[in-house]
Every structure is written in structure tokens, then in C-alpha cells.
C-alpha positions as CSV (number, residue, x, y, z in Angstrom):
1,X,3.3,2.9,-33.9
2,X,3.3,0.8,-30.4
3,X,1.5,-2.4,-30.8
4,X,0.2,-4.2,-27.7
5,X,1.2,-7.9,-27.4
6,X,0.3,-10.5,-25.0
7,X,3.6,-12.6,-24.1
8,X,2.1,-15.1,-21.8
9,X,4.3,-17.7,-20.0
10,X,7.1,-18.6,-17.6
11,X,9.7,-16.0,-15.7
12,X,12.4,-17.8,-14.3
13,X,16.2,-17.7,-13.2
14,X,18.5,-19.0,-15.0
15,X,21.6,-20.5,-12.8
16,X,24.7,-20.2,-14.4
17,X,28.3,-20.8,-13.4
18,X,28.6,-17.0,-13.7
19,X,25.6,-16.3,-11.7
20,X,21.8,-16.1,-11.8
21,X,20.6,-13.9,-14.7
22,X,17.0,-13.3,-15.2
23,X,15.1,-16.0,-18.2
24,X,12.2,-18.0,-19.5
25,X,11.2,-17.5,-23.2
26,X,8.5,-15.4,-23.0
27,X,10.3,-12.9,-20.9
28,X,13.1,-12.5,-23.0
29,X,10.7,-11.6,-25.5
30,X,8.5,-9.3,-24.0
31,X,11.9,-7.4,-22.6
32,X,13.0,-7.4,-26.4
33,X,9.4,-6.3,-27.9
34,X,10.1,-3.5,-25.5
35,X,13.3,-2.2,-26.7
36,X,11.6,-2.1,-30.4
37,X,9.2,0.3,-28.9
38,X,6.1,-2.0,-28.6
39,X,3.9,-2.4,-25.6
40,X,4.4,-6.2,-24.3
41,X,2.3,-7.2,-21.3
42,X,3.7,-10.1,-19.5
43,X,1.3,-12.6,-17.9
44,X,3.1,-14.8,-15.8
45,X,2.9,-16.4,-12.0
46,X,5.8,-16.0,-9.8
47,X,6.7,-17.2,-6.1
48,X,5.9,-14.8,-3.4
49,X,9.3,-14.8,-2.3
50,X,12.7,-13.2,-2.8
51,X,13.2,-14.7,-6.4
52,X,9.8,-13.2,-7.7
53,X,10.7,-10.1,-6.0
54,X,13.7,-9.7,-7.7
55,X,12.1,-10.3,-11.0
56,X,10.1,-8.3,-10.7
57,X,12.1,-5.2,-9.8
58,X,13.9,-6.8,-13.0
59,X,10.9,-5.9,-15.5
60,X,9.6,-3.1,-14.2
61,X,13.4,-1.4,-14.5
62,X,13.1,-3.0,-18.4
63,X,9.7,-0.6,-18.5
64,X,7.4,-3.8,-18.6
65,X,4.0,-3.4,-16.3
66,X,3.4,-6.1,-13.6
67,X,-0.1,-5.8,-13.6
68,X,-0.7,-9.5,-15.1
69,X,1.8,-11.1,-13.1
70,X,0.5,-13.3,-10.4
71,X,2.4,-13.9,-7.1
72,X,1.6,-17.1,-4.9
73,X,2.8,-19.2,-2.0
74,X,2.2,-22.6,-3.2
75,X,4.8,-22.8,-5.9
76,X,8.4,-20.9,-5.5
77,X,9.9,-18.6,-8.4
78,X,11.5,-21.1,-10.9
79,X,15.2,-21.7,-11.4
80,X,17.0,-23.4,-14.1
81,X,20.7,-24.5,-13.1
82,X,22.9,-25.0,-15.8
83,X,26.7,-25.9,-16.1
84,X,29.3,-26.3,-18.6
């Protein structure tokens, strides 16, 4: 049985020494809750710019809708840069 579920919270990129991989908590989870066959719907805001593109061409390949994600000038896509 498919359950719906509300994951509601940041998408970001992670910056590793490896290279940028896609992140934030809620995310991760919805793209997880996926995989066990639920229906996740991500509510998030993103930058309208090349970052928040990209993740979004990153969820909807994972089967996740965008209809509750939010794309806006003020504030760009969020990145987290972390090293060893």
C-alpha cells in the first residue's frame, strides 16, 4: 500500500572534495520513502537558478513530483561545503 507523506524542508548541495552531490535531510528522505514504494511529496524552496534547476531534474529522475517546490530570486539554491 502507498502511503502519502509530507517531507517538508531544505534541498541543498552538498560540496564535497569529490564533488557536489545532491542533500538536505528531508530530501534524502523523501528520495528513500520513494524507493520503499510510498508516495513522498517534497515541499521545499529552491533558487531560480542553475543549482535549483539541477535539483530538480535530480528528483523528478528519483520519481518525486515538483509540484510543492517553490523557486525564487531572492535567495540562491543552498550549498554546504565540506572537506576532510
Amino acid at each position: 500500500m502507498k502511503t502519502n507523506i509530507i517531507c517538508f524542508g531544505e534541498m541543498l548541495w552538498d560540496i564535497l572534495p569529490t564533488g557536489k552531490q545532491p542533500g538536505g535531510a528531508p530530501m534524502n528522505v523523501a528520495v528513500h520513502l520513494k524507493n520503499l514504494g510510498h508516495n513522498p511529496q517534497m515541499v521545499s524552496r529552491i533558487g531560480h537558478d542553475e543549482l535549483g534547476k539541477e535539483l530538480l531534474e535530480f528528483i523528478t529522475e528519483k520519481g518525486l513530483s515538483t509540484a510543492l517546490i517553490q523557486q525564487g530570486e531572492t535567495h540562491l539554491t543552498g550549498v554546504v561545503k565540506a572537506n576532510t
